[in-house]
Steps between C-alpha positions, in 0.01 A plus 500: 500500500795539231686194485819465662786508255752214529750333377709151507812472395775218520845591437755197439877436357548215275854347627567312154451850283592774779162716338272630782122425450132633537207329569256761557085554537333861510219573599398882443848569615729684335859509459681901559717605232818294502805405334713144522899510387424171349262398187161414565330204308148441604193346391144462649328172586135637527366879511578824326725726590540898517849642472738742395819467370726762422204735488286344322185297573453078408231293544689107505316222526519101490723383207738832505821538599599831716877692495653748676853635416715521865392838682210558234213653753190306487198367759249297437178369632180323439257618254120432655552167726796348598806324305750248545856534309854419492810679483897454478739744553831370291804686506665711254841289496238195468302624185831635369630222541253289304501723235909502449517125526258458179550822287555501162713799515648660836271651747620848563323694756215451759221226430181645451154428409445706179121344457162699671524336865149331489520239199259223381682183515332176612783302467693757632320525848399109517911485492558747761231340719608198470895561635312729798356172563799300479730765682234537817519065494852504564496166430739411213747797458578416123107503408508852667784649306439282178142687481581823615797572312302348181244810608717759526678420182156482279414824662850669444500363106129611451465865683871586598649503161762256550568242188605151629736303280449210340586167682835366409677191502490417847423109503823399658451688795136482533607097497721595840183633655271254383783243687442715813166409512521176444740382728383763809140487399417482891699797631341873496706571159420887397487677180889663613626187565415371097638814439849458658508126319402571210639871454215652321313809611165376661196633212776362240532187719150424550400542100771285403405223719144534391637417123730213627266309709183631388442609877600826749729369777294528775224230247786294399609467894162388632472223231876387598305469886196338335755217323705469825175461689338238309819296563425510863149426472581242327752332773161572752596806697281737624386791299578720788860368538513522079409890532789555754732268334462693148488840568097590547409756753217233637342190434218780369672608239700166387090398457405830333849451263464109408150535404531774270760325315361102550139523487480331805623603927802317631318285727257336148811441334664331763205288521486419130922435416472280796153232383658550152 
């Protein structure tokens, strides 16, 4: 008996970024000729793939990234047993929009990836995975648009052609955002709202905090949580009143969060401020 083709696909919205999403297995099934009127950026999590794009045939695999211009025809299946990948759809305003807040030099015209549409780039595609990841979460809506917007900016300054400026002097208003955080670590701040305060376009925003604090927002927030929470602990509350209290989806991830940064889970170093 031939096996049955099939396929399972997920299709989501991230609410902090507005991109639409693909989380997608094949399995001798393939996709017919199509077009999108958005970008594609995709990258595979295990397989290899057969495509075309705009005629011509590509091979990707783990640890490349995958473009399509909007209404460029392509398909795409598996090549001998099944694969697993990822895929965004961002806008052209959006990627336009990236690209004109960090030019050098004026962006005139449509965006466009210039580069072969299957490209070798473990970084790259480790990146892209990673703010899939965080978008399908939807847990903290400035991790999602801090790491996807840091994606599509690498991949529109490495295969789009676009030349990003260099960083200015932006330390007084990167101090208004870092204030933000600080004082409203515990609300759902996004990447828009450190954008209105400190008035710097959000790639610009999120390089320039890097080289003031050493840390992107969405680090620099959860170790503001971590410091609030140790206060609590330290007064005896209960880790799962600390999580709600300072801005942690769950008492899962406070734990996941604290012992990254401390060595040691809430609960141990509860224990251990509280003999010493």
């Amino acid at each position: 008996m031939t096996r049955q083709a099939t396929s399972k696909i997920d299709y989501f919205r991230s609410a902090a970024s507005g991109v639409e999403f693909l989380l997608g297995r094949l399995d001798g099934y393939r996709y017919s000729p199509h077009v999108h009127d958005t970008f594609v950026v995709a990258a595979l999590s295990r397989g290899v793939g057969a495509l075309s794009i705009g005629g011509w045939p590509y091979s990707p695999r783990v640890a490349q990234l995958i473009f399509c211009n909007p209404f460029e025809v392509h398909d795409g299946a598996a090549r001998g047993s099944s694969l697993s990948y990822r895929a965004s759809y961002p806008s052209e305003s959006l990627l336009h929009g990236i690209a004109a807040e960090n030019a050098a030099a004026p962006v005139r015209g449509a965006v466009r990836f210039i580069t072969e549409p299957v490209v070798d780039d473990p970084v790259g595609a480790a990146m892209f995975l990673q703010a899939h990841e965080s978008s399908r979460r939807g847990g903290c809506a400035l991790e999602a648009e801090e790491r996807l917007f840091s994606t599509y900016a690498y991949c529109l300054s490495r295969y789009a052609g676009v030349h990003f400026a260099e960083a200015g002097q932006e330390d007084g208003s990167i101090d208004r955002a870092v204030t933000l955080l600080c004082d409203d670590y515990a609300a759902k701040v996004t990447l828009s709202d450190l954008v209105d305060e400190a008035g710097v376009p959000r790639q610009r925003l999120i390089s320039a905090f890097r080289r003031r604090t050493g840390l992107t927002p969405h680090a620099f927030l959860l170790n503001r949580r971590i410091i609030a929470a140790k206060q609590l602990l330290r007064h005896g509350e209960k880790a799962s009143a600390v999580a709600a209290r300072t801005g942690f989806s769950d008492q899962a991830h406070l734990i996941r969060t604290f012992k990254a940064r401390m060595g040691v889970t809430p609960g141990a170093y509860q224990q251990a401020v509280r003999e010493g």
